[in-house]
N, C-alpha and C positions, 0 to 999 in steps of 0.2 A: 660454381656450377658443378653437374655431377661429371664424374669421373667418363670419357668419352663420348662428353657431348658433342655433338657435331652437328653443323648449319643444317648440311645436305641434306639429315637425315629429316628433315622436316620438308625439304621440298617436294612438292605436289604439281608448280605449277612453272611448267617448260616455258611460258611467254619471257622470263627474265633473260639474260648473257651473260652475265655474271653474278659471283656468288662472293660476298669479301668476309671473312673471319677472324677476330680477334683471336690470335695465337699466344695472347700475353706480353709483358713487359712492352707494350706501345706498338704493337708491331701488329700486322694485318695479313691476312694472305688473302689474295686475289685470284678468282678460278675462272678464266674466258671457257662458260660452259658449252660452249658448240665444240672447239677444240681442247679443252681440257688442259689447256697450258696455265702456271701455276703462275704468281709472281708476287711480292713481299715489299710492303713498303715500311719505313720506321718514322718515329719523329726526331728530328732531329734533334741535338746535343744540349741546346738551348732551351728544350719544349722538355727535357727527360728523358729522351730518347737514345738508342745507340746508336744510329746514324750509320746502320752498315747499310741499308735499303735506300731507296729514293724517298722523300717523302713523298706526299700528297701532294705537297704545292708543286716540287719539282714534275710531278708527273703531269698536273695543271698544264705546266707549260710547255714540255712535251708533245700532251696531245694538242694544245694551240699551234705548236711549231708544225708537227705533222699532218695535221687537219689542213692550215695554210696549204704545204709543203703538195701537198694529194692533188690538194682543189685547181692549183698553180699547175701544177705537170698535168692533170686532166686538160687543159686549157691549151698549154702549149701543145701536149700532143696534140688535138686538134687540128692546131694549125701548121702540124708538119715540124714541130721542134722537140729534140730531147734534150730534155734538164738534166740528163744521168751526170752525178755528180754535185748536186744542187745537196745545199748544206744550210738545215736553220739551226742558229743556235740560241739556246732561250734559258735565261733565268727569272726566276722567280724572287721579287723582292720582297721578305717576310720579315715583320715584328709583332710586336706582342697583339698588334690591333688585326692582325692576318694579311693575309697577302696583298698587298699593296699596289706592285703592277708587274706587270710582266714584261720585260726588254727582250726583245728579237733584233739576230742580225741573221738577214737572208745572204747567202753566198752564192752569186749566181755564174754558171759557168756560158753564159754570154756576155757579149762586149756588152759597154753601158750604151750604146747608139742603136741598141739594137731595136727594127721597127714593133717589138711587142712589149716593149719594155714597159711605159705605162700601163696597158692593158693588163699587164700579169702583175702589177704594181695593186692598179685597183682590185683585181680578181683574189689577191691574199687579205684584202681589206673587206670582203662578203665573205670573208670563210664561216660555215654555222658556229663552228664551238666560239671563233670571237662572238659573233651576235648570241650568241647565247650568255656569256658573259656578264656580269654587274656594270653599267653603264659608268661608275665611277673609277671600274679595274683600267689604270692606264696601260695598252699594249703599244709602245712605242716601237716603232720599225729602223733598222738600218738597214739599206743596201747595200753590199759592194757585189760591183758588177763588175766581168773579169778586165 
């Protein structure tokens, strides 16, 4: 490409959010165009990559985790409960065939007897980015509840 080519300089049309650009060597930068915040993913080490950034798939499940994470605290707020402290941890299990599934452990800083507990159980299981998902992506859940 020519010498200071740039995505931006082509955009026209403000309906997008983000802008992501091949910066070279596998690597990507990511621009949330509303607030202008930057952010860099790589492939990892297996794929070619440098593996200083998150990959893609890590970031996959990421936003699965914080999507859950949002939808869940929306709800208990609701009903008069704070999650503050609430932790999902999430990996991405990748080979050569792609991402395979994604394992979640929710970390909940309520007891396990607690009366929403099913409720906010089911409520991480309607989150949009899972239903959006490949119906064969397995997203297995753990709980530990405090």
């Amino acid at each position: 490409p020519e010498q200071g080519f740039r995505c931006h300089t082509f955009m026209t049309d403000h309906y997008y959010t983000s802008e992501t650009e091949n910066v070279g060597q596998f690597r990507c930068e990511t621009t949330f165009i509303p607030f202008n915040v930057t952010f860099s993913t790589d492939l990892p080490a297996s794929f070619e990559g440098r593996a200083e950034f998150p990959s893609p798939g890590v970031l996959l499940g990421s936003t699965l985790a914080s999507c859950m994470m949002s939808l869940v605290s929306v709800v208990a707020t609701r009903k008069g409960v704070d999650l503050k402290g609430m932790c999902v941890l999430a990996r991405a299990a990748e080979s050569s065939k792609g991402i395979e599934k994604i394992e979640l452990k929710v970390i909940m800083p309520l007891e396990g007897s607690h009366p929403l507990r099913a409720m906010l159980e089911k409520t991480a299981l309607s989150c949009p980015v899972r239903q959006a998902l490949r119906p064969d992506l397995e997203t297995p859940i753990e709980w530990e509840w405090k």
